[in-house]
C-alpha positions in Angstrom: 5.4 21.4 20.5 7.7 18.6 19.3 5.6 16.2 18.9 3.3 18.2 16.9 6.1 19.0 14.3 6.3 14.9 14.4 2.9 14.6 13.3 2.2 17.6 11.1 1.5 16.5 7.2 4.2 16.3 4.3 4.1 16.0 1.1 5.5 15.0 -1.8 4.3 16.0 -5.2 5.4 14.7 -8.2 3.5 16.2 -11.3 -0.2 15.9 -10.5 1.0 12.3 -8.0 1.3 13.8 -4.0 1.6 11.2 -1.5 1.0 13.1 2.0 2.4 11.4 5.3 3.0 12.4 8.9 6.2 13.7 8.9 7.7 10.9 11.2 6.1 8.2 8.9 8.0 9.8 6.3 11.5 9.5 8.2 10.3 6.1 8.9 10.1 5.0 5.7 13.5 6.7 5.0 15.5 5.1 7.5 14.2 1.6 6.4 14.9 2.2 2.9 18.4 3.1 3.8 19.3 0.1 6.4 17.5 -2.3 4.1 19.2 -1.5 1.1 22.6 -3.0 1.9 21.5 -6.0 3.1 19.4 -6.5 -0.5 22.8 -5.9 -2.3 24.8 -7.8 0.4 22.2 -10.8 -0.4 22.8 -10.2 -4.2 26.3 -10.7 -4.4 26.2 -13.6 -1.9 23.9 -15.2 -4.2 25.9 -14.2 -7.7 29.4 -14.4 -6.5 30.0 -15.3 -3.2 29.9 -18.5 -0.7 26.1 -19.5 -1.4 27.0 -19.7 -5.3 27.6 -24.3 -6.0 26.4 -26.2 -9.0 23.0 -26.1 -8.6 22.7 -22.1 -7.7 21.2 -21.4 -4.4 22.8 -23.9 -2.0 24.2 -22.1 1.0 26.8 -24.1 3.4 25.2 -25.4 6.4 26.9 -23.9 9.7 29.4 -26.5 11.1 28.3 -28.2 14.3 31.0 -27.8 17.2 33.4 -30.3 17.6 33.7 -32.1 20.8 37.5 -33.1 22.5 38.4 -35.9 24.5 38.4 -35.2 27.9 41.2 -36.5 30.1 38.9 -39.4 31.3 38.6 -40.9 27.5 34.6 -38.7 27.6 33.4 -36.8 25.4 33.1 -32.8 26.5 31.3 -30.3 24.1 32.8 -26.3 24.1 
């Protein structure tokens, strides 16, 4: 029964445009629209006012290698 509530056909009709999906192709498309929205403006302001903003516009630091410590024995050991 569930699953053919899933499946059954919805649509959306705007004036004389109706775009008819499966229901859970509809919630689908929902749920990426709302997870992928953040990240778009979380990439905007990076890009406008945050750390990936230098003289020439787009260059984002590079992560930082570890460092390595002397070991007891004058070696180097990585972390």
């Amino acid at each position: 029964m569930s699953s053919t509530l899933w499946w059954s056909e919805a649509l959306i009709v705007i004036g004389r445009l109706g775009i008819p999906m499966a229901l859970a192709h509809w919630v689908g498309e929902g749920l990426t629209t709302v997870f992928s929205f953040p990240v778009g403006l979380d990439v905007r302001r990076e890009l406008t006012i945050g750390n990936c903003v230098s003289a020439d516009g787009r260059s984002c630091p590079r992560p930082v290698p570890p460092r390595r410590k002397q070991s007891a024995e004058g070696g180097e050991r990585s972390e």
